[in-house]
Residue, then its C-alpha position, 0 to 999 in steps of 0.5 A: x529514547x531522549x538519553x539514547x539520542x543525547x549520548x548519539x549526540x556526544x558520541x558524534x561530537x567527539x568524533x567529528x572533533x578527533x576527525x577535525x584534529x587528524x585532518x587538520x594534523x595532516x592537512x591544513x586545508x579544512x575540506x571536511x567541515x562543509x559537509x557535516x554542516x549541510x547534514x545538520x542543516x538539513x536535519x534541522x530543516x527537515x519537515x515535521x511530517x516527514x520526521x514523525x511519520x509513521x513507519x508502522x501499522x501501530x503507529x497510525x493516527x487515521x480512523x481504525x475501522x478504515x485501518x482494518x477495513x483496508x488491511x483486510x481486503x489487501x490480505x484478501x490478495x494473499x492468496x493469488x499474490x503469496x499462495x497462502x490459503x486463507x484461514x477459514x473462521x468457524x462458527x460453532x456458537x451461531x450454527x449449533x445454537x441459533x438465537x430464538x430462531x430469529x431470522x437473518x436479518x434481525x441477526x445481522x442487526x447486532x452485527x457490528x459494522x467491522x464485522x459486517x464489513x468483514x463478512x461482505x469482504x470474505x464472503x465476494x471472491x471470484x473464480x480466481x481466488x481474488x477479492x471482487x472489489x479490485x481497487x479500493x478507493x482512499x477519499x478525504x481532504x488533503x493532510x488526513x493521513x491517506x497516501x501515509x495509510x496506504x504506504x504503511x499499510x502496503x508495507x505491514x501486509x508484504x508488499x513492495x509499495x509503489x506510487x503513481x500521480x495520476x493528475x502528473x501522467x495525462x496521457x491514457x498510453x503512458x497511464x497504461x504502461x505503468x499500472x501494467x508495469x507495476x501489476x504485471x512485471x516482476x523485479x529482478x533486482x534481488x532474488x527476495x524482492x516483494x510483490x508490488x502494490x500499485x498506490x495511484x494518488x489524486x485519482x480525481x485529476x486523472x482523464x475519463x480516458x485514463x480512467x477507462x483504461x483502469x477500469x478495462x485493466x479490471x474488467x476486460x480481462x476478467x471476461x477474457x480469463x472467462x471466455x477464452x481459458x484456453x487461447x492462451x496465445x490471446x492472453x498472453x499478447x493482450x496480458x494476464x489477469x490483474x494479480x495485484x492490488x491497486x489503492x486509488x486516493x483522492x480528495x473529492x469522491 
């Protein structure tokens, strides 16, 4: 990668040399050495955080039991979000040969935790083919990698990763108006646009009442699809279940 980066290097320097001879050749006024200055200036001043982020799921630093533990409940969505049917995970060895008949609770003992995790994931969907935890809450102090893992994690699983400050946007209305714009309406900018995936930072700044505007966006419509499946008039003026996943960071849980 070094070599590869060295030979870019005189590759642009020879050019930016032939470029600065014809310009000079046709034109005395030397206008194209302002720009390629403010292009190394600012590769030269760009953050190291931004420079070595990481851009891929293998690329991450964060712990790995959190890694997984979020990669597989946004994968919960692929159903309702993808239409894919989820692989179901048979098991001969436990039901044909169980071990000394123990019961279940000296068995989920020799669980791991990722796999216990794995099982209370899967086990909880609802009616609606849709994980039972809607939102997933990122806690950790500021630099550990939390707005990165989501970002990337949004990214690996198909989605079109889109990020709100709550502590920015006070008021309830507006906080509304983007979850519903980001869960609900569709891209039109391209025919294979990504389904989005609603990443609200610093969730602990936001007010009690924007909060309870999230948790009625989650709830209220779960009892209205319940209730009333068949005024559909009603739904449709209130608005549709929420049919995408929402990641909450904060720093303080």
């Amino acid at each position: 990668r070094r070599r590869v980066l060295e030979a870019s290097q005189q590759l642009t320097e020879i050019i930016n040399s032939c470029l600065e001879s014809e310009t000079s050749a046709e034109s005395p006024e030397p206008r194209g050495e302002s720009e390629p200055a403010d292009e190394e200036e600012s590769a030269l001043h760009c953050l190291w955080v931004d420079k070595f982020m990481p851009r891929r799921y293998m690329e991450l630093l964060s712990d790995d039991y959190t890694n997984r533990c979020l990669l597989k409940w946004l994968k919960l969505w692929d159903t309702v979000v993808f239409g894919k049917e989820r692989a179901v995970k048979a098991k001969p060895s436990t039901e044909a040969h169980p071990p000394f008949n123990q019961p279940k609770e000296q068995q989920n003992k020799w669980k791991t935790k990722v796999q216990l995790t794995e099982e209370i994931l899967e086990a909880e969907l609802d009616q609606h083919k849709r994980p039972k935890y809607k939102v997933a809450l990122l806690c950790g102090p500021p630099g550990l990698g939390k707005t990165t893992l989501a970002h990337v994690i949004a990214k690996h699983a198909g989605y079109n990763a889109v990020e709100m400050n709550a502590s920015d946007d006070r008021s309830p209305e507006v906080f509304k108006t983007r979850i519903e714009a980001a869960t609900q309406m569709k891209s039109v900018l391209g025919t294979n646009e990504k389904p989005n995936c609603l990443i609200i930072d610093e969730i602990d700044g936001a007010p009690t009442a924007s909060i309870n505007v999230l948790l009625n966006i989650i709830h209220r419509k779960d009892a209205e699809g319940d209730a009333a499946a068949g005024t559909g008039r009603r739904r449709r003026r209130e608005g549709g279940l929420l049919l995408r996943p929402i990641i909450c960071i904060c720093n303080d849980q």
